[in-house]
LUMDRENBA-876609 format. One record per residue: residue number from 0; residue in one letter; chain; x, y, z of N, C-alpha, C, O, CB in turn. Coordinates in steps of 0.05 Angstrom, whole numbers, plus 5000, padded with zeros to 4 digits. Glycine has a CB too. Layout:
REM residues N
NUM / A / A / X / Y / Z / X / Y / Z / X / Y / Z / X / Y / Z / X / Y / Z
...
This chain:
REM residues 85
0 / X / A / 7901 / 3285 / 5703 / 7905 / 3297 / 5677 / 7934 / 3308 / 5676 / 7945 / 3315 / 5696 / 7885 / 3320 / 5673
1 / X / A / 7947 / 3309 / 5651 / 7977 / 3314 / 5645 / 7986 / 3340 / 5641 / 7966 / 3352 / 5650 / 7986 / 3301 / 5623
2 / X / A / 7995 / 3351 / 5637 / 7996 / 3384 / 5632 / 7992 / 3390 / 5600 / 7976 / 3408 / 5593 / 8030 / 3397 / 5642
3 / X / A / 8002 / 3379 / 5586 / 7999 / 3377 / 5560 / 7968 / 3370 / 5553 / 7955 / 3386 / 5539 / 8019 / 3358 / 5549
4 / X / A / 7959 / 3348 / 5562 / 7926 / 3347 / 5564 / 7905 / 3366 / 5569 / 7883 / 3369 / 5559 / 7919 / 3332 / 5580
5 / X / A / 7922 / 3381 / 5593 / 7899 / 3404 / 5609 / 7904 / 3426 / 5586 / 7884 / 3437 / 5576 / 7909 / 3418 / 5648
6 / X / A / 7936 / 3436 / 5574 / 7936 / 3459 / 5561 / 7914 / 3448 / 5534 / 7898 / 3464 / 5525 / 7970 / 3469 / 5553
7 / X / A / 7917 / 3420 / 5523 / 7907 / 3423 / 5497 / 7872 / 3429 / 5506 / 7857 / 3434 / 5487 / 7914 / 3392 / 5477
8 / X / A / 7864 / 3428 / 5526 / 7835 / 3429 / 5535 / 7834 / 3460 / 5535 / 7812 / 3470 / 5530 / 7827 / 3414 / 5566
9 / X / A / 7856 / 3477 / 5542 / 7846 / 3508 / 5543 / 7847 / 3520 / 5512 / 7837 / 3540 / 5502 / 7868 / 3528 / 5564
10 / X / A / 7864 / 3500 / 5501 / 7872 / 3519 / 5475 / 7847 / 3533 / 5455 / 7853 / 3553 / 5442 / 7891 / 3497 / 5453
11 / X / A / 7818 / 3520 / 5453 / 7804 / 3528 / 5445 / 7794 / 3565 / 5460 / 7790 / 3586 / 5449 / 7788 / 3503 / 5445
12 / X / A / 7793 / 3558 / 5488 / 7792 / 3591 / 5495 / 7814 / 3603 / 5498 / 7808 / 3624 / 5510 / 7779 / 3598 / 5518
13 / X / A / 7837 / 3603 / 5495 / 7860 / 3614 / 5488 / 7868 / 3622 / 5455 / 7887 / 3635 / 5448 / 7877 / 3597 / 5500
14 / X / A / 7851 / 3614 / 5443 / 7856 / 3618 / 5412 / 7825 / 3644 / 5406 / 7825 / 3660 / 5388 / 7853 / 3577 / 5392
15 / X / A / 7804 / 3641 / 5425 / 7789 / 3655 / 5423 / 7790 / 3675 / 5418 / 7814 / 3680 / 5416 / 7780 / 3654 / 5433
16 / X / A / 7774 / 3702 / 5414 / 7772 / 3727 / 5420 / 7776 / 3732 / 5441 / 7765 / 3716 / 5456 / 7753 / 3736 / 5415
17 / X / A / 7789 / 3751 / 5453 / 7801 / 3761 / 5476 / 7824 / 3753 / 5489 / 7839 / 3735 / 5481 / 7786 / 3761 / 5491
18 / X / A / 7829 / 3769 / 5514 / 7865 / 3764 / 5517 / 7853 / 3744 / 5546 / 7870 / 3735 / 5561 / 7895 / 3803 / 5526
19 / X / A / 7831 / 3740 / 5550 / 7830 / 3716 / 5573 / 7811 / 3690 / 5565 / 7804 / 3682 / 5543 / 7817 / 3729 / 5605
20 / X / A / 7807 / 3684 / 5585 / 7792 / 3657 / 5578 / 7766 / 3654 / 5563 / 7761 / 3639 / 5544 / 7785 / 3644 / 5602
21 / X / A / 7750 / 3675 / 5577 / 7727 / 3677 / 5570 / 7722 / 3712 / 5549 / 7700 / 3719 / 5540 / 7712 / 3673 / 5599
22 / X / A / 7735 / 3720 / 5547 / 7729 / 3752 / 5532 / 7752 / 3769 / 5546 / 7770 / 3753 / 5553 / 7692 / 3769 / 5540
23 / X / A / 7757 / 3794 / 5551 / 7764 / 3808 / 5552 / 7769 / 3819 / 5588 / 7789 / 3830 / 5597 / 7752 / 3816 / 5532
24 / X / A / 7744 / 3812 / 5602 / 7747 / 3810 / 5630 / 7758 / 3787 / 5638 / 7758 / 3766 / 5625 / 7725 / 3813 / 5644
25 / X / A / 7770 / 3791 / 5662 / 7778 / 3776 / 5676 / 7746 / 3754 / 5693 / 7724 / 3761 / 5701 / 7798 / 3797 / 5694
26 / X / A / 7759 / 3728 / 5692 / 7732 / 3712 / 5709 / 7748 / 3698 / 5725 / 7772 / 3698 / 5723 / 7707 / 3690 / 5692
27 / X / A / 7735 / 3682 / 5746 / 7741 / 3670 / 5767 / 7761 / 3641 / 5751 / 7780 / 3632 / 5764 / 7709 / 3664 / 5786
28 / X / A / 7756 / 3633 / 5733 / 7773 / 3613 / 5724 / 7795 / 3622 / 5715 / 7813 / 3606 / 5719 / 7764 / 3598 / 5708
29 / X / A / 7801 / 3645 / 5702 / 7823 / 3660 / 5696 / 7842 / 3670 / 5722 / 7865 / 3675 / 5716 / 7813 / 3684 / 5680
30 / X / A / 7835 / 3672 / 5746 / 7846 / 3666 / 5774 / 7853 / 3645 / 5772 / 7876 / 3644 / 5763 / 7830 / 3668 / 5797
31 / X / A / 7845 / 3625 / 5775 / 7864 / 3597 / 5780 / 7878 / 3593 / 5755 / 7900 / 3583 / 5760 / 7847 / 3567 / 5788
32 / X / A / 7876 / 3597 / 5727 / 7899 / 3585 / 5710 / 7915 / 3603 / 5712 / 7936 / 3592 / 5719 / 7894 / 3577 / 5681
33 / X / A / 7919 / 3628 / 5710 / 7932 / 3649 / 5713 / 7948 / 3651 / 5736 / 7970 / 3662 / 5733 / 7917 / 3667 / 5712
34 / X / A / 7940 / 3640 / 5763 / 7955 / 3630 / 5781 / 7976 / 3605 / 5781 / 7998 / 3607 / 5790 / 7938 / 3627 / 5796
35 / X / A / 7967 / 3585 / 5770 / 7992 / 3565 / 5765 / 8019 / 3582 / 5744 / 8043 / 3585 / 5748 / 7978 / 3533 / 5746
36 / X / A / 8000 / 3591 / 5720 / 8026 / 3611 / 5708 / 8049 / 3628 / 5725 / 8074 / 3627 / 5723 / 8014 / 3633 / 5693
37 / X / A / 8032 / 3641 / 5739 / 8050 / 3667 / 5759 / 8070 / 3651 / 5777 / 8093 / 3655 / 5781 / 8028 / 3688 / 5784
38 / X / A / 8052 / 3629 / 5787 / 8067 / 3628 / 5819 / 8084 / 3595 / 5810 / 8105 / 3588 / 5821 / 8035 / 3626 / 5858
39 / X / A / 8071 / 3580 / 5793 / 8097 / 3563 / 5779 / 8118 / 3550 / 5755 / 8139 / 3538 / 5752 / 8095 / 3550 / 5784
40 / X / A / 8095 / 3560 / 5739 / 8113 / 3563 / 5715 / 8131 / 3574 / 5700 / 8143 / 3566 / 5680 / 8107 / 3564 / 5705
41 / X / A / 8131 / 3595 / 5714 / 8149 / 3622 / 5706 / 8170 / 3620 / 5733 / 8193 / 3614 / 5730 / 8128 / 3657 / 5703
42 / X / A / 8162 / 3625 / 5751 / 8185 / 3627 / 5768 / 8205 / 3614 / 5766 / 8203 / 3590 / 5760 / 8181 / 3624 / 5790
43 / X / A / 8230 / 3628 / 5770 / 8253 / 3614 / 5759 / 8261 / 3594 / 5785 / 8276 / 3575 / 5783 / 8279 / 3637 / 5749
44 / X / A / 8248 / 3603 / 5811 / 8260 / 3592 / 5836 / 8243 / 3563 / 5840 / 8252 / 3547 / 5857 / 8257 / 3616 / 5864
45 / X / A / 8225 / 3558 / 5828 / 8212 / 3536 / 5828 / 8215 / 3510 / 5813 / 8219 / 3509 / 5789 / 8194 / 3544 / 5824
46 / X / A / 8213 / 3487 / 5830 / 8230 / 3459 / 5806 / 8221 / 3457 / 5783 / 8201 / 3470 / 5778 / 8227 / 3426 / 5812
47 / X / A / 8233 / 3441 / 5764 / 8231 / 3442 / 5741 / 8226 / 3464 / 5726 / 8209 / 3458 / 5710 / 8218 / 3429 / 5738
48 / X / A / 8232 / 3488 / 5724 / 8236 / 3500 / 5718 / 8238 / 3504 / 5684 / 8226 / 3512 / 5665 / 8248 / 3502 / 5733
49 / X / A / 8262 / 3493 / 5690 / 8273 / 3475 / 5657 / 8246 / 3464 / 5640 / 8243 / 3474 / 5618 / 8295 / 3441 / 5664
50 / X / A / 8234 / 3450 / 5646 / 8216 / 3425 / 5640 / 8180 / 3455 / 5636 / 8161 / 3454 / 5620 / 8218 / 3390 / 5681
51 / X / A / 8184 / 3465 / 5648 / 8161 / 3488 / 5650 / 8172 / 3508 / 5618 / 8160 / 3517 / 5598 / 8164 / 3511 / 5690
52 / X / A / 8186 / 3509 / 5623 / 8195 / 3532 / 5602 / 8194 / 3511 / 5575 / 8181 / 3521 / 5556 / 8232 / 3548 / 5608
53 / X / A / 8206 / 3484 / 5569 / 8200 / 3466 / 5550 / 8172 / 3462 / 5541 / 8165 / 3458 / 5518 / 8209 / 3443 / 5557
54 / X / A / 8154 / 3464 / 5566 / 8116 / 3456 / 5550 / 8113 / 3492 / 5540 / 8097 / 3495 / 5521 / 8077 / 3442 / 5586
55 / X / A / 8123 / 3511 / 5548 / 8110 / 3534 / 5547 / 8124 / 3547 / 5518 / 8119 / 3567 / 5506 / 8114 / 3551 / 5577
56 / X / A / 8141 / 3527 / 5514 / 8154 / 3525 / 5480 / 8131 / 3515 / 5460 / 8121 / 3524 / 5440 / 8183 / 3499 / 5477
57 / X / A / 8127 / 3489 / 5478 / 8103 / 3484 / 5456 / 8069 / 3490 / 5454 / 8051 / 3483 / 5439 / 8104 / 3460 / 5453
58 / X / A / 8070 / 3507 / 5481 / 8042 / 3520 / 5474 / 8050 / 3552 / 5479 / 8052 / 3562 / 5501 / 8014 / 3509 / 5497
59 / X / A / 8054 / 3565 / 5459 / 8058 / 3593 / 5457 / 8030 / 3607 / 5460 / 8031 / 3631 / 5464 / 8072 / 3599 / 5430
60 / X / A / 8000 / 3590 / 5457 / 7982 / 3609 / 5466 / 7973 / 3615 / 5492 / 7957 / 3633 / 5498 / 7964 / 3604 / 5456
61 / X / A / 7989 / 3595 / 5512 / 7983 / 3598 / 5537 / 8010 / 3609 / 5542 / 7995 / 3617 / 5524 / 7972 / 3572 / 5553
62 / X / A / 8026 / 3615 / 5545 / 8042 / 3635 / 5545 / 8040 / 3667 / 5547 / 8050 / 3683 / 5562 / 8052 / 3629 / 5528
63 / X / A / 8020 / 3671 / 5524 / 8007 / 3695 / 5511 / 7993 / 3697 / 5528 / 7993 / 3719 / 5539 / 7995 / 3696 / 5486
64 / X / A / 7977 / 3679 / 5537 / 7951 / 3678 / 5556 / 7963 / 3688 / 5585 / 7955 / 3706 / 5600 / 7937 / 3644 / 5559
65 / X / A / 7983 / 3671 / 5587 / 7991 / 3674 / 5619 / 8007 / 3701 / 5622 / 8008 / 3708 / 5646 / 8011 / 3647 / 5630
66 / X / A / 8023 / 3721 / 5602 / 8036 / 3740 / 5593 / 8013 / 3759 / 5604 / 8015 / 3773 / 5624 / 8044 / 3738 / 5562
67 / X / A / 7986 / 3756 / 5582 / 7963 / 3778 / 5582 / 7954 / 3787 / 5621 / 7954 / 3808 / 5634 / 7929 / 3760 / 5561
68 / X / A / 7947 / 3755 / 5628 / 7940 / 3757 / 5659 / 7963 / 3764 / 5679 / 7960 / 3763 / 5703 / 7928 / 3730 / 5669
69 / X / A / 7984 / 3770 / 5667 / 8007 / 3776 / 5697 / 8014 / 3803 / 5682 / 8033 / 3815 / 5693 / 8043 / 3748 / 5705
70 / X / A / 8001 / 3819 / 5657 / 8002 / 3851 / 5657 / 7978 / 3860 / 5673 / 7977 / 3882 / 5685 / 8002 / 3864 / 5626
71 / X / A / 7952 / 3837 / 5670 / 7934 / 3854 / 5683 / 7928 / 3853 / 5711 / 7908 / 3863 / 5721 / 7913 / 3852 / 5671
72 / X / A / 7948 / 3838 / 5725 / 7951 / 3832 / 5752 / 7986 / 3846 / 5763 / 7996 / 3835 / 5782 / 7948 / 3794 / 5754
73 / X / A / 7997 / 3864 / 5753 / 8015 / 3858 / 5759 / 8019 / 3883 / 5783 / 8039 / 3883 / 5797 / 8031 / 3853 / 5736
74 / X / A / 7996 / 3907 / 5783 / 8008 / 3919 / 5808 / 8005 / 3901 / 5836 / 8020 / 3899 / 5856 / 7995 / 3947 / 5813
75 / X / A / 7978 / 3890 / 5829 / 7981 / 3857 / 5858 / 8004 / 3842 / 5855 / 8010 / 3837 / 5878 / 7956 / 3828 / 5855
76 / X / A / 8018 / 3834 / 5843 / 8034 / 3807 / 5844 / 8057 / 3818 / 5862 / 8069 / 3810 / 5882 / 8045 / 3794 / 5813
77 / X / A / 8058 / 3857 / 5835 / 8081 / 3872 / 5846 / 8087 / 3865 / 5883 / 8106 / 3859 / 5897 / 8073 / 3907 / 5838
78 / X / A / 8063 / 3870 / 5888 / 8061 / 3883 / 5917 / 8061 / 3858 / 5942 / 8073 / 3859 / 5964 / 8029 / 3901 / 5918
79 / X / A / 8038 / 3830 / 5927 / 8030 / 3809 / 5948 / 8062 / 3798 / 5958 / 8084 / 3804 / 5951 / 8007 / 3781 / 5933
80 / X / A / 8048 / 3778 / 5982 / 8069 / 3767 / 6000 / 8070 / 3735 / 5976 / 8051 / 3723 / 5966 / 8056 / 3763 / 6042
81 / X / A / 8087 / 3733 / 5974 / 8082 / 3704 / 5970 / 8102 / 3674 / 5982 / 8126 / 3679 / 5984 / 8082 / 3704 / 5939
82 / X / A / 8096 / 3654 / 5988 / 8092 / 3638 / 6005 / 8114 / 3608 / 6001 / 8125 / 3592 / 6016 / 8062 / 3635 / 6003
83 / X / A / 8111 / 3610 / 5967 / 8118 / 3582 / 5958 / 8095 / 3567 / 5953 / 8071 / 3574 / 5951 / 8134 / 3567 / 5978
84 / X / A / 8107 / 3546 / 5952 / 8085 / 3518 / 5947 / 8068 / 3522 / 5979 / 8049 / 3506 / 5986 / 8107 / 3477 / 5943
């Protein structure tokens, strides 16, 4: 699956009620998409970089989405070790 394929598959629960996937709590699938956001789409130190910031132009709800999950994660992120790829 393409990235553009997978975002147009979330866009229905990203357009939903609430600031995550499923409502307002956090769920176990909101861990893993919320994780590709944090640890590679956004990071500036990670490839393509460029090319990440271009799809996240054209889906501004996963943006919002991935925005919402790295305020409500962010004294962890603040704090964890992280590794790279």
């Amino acid at each position: 699956m393409t990235w553009p394929r997978f975002l147009e598959s979330l866009k229905p629960y990203l357009t939903s009620p609430g600031r995550f996937l499923f409502g307002d709590k956090l769920c176990e699938a909101d861990f893993m998409v919320g994780r590709m956001y944090t640890d590679y789409i956004v990071r500036k130190d990670q490839p393509c970089f460029d090319k990440w910031r271009a799809l996240l132009n054209k889906y501004p709800e996963f943006e919002a989405y991935g925005n919402a999950f790295t305020a409500e994660m962010k004294p962890y992120l603040d704090k964890r070790p992280f590794g790279g790829f």
